[in-house]
N, C-alpha and C positions, 0 to 999 in steps of 0.2 A: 784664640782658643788653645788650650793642654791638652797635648794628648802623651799616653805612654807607653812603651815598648811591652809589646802582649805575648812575645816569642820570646826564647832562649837569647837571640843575637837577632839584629838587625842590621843590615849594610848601607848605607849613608853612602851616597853618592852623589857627581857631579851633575850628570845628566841622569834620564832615564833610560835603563839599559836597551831601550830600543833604538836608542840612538847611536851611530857610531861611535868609537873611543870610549865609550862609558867606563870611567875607571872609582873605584870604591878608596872614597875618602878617609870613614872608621866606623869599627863595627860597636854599633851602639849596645849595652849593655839591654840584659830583660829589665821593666820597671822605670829604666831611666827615662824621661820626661823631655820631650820635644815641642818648639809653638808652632802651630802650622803657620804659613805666610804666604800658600796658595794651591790650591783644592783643585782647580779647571781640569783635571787629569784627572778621570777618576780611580785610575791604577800606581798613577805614582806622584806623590804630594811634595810638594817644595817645604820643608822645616828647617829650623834651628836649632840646635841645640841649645840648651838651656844653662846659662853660666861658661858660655864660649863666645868666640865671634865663628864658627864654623855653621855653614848653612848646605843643602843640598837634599836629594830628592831620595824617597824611602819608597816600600808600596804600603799603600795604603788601607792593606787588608791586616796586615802584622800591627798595626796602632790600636789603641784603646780610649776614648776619650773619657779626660778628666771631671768629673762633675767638682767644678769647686765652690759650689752655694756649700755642701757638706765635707768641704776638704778638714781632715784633721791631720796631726801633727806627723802622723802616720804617713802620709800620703803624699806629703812634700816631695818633691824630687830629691833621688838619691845623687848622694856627689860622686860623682866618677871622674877620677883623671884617665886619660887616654894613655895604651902602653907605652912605654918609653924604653929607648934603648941603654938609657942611663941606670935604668931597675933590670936591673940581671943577675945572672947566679953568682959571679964573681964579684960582688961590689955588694955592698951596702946602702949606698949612696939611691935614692928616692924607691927606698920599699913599700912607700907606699901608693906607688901606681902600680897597675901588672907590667910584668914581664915582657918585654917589647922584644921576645926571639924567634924570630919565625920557623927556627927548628923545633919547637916544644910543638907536640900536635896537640889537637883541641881531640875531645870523645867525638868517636864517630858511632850519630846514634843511629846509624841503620836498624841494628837488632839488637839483643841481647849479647852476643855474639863479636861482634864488632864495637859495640863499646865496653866489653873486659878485653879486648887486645888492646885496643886504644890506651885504655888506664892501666895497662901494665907499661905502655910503652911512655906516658906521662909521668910515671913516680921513676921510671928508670933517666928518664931526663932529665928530670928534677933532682934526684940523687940527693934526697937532703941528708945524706948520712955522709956526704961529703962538700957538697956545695957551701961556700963561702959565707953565699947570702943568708943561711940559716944559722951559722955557727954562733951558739953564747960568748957572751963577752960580759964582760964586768959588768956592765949596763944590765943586761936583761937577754932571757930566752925570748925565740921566734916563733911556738907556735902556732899563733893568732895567720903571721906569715903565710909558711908556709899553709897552715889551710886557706885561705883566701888563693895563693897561688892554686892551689889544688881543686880547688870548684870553680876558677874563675875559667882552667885550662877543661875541665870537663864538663862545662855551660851550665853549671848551675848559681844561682846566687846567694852570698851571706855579704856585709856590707865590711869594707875594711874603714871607711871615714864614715865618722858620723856631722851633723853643720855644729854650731857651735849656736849657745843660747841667742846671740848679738846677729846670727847670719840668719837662727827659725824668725826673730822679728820681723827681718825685712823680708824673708820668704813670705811671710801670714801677710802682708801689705801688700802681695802680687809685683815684687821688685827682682829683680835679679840678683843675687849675688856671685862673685868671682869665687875662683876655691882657689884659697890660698893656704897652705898647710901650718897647722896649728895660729890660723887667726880664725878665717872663717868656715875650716875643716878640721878636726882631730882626726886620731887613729879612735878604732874602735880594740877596745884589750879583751881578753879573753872571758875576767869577767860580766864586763859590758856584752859581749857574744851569749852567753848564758840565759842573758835578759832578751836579747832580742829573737834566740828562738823561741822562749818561753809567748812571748808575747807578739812579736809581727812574721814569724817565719811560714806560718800555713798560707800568710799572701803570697807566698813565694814559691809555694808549691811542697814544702818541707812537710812530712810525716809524721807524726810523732810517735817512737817504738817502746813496746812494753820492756823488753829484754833484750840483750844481747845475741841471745838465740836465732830469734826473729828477725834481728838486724841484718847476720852475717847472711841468711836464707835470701831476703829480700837481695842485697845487694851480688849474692852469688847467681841468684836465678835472674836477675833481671838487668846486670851492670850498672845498678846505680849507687847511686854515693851515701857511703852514712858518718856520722856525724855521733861522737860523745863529748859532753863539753861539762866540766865540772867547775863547780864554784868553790873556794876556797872559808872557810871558815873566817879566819881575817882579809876583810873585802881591800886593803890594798898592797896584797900578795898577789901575787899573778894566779888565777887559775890555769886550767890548761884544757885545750880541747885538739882531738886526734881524728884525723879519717878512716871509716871500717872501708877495707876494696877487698874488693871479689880475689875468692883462693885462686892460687895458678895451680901447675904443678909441682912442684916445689916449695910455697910459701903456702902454710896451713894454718887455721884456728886451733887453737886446744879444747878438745872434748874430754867430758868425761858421760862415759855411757850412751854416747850418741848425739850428745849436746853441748854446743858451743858454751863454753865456760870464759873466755879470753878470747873475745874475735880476734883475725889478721885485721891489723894497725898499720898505719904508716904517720908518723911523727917528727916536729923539731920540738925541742925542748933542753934538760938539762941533758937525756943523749938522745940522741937523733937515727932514726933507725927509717930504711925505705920499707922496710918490711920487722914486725913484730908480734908473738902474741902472749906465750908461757911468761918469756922473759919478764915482763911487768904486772904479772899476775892480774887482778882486778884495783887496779891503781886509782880506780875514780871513788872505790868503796875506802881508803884510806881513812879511818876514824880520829885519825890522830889533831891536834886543834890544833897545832902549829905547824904542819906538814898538808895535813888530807884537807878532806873535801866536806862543807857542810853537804852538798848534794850534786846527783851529777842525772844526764836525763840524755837521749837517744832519741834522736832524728836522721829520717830516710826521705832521699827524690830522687825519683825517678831520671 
């Protein structure tokens, strides 16, 4: 039987933390998908992950089970690689697993309170207005990147791999596949991001906002995380999508007459700012057919 992670994180352990030494193997992602392989405990269930050889004990109240007589394509386990110390700020080299630094803090969501300190203290870690790993290069901008870095660090979820057509077959047959990058995993690019809030993000717990206004409100009063992501007029341009975070004091939205006009941004792109908002005016309304944006659309979580 499938079951799937129903919480922000989940800790994947050896033993059951009742047991002495109980030490936490890797924290499974929200949504990602686990086989039980043995129940006798009603508090803490022995599973496997799914497209690893890593097995070990979760509690059993954070799990979800899968109904798959009505699974659709949707539903398939998401591909997660585990962090890696080889994806860091200074290198390039596997951007697409997270971040494997144990100094980068994750949000701490006691209150409202404590997760705007937290995400003030994760974009300053992150520093994409200097960090290596976001800088453009001839190839291509990073901001797909860095936002995945950025909600993966304040537990929320957007997907940076998507399986590949040859990898959904054998998933739909109840087989397992390895994730192996750009065979039976791709990147997901910006404008693929577009699509996927439009269409699977409310599984995920994602909002959808009318305005900007409302955006900046929402994630000022309540520390959580918002999301603009626009799609580009020629679909193999890179779009671009940016994080709205809560004002400090210091780093402010631009109003006019009381209302956010240009929420506070944090971006990589062509430039890379930890904090922005005048500076790019309303960048996602660009009308231009070879520059801007056919359309662009506002998502908030908690």
């Amino acid at each position: 039987m499938k079951y799937r992670v129903a919480t922000s994180s989940l800790n994947l352990r050896d033993f059951p933390p009742t047991m002495d030494n109980s030490t936490i193997l890797a924290d499974i992602p929200f949504r990602h998908t686990v086989k039980l392989l043995d129940n006798t405990e009603s508090d803490w269930w022995k599973v496997k992950l799914l497209n690893t050889d890593k097995e070990g004990f979760v509690c059993s109240k954070d799990l979800e089970l899968i109904d798959e007589t009505t699974m659709r394509n949707s539903d398939i386990e998401i591909p997660n690689f585990e962090p890696s110390p080889k994806s860091s700020l200074d290198s390039k080299e596997e951007t697409y697993k997270p971040i494997g630094n144990p100094d980068i803090p994750f949000r701490d969501l006691t209150n409202a309170e404590t997760k705007k300190a937290s995400i003030k203290k994760i974009i300053d870690k992150l520093n994409v207005s200097k960090s290596f790993r976001y800088e453009k290069d001839e190839a291509d901008t990073y901001c797909n990147i860095y936002t995945f870095d950025y909600c993966f660090f304040t537990k929320v979820y957007i997907p940076r791999l998507r399986w590949t057509d040859k990898a959904i077959e054998e998933l739909e047959k109840g087989n397992e596949v390895p994730l192996v990058f750009n065979d039976t995993v791709r990147p997901f690019y910006s404008n693929y991001l577009y699509d996927w809030f439009e269409e699977s993000s409310s599984n995920f717990g994602w909002e959808k906002i009318t305005d900007v206004d409302e955006l900046q409100k929402k994630v000022n009063e309540n520390g959580g995380v918002g999301i603009i992501s626009a799609k580009r007029f020629i679909l193999n341009k890179s779009g671009h999508i940016v994080v709205v975070v809560p004002e400090t004091e210091t780093e402010k939205a631009f109003r006019v007459d009381g209302k956010v006009i240009y929420p506070l941004q944090s971006q990589a792109g062509y430039d890379n700012y930890n904090y922005f908002s005048e500076v790019r005016k309303d960048w996602w309304a660009n009308p231009d057919p070879e520059k801007g944006y056919s359309s662009a659309i506002f998502y908030y979580h908690d």
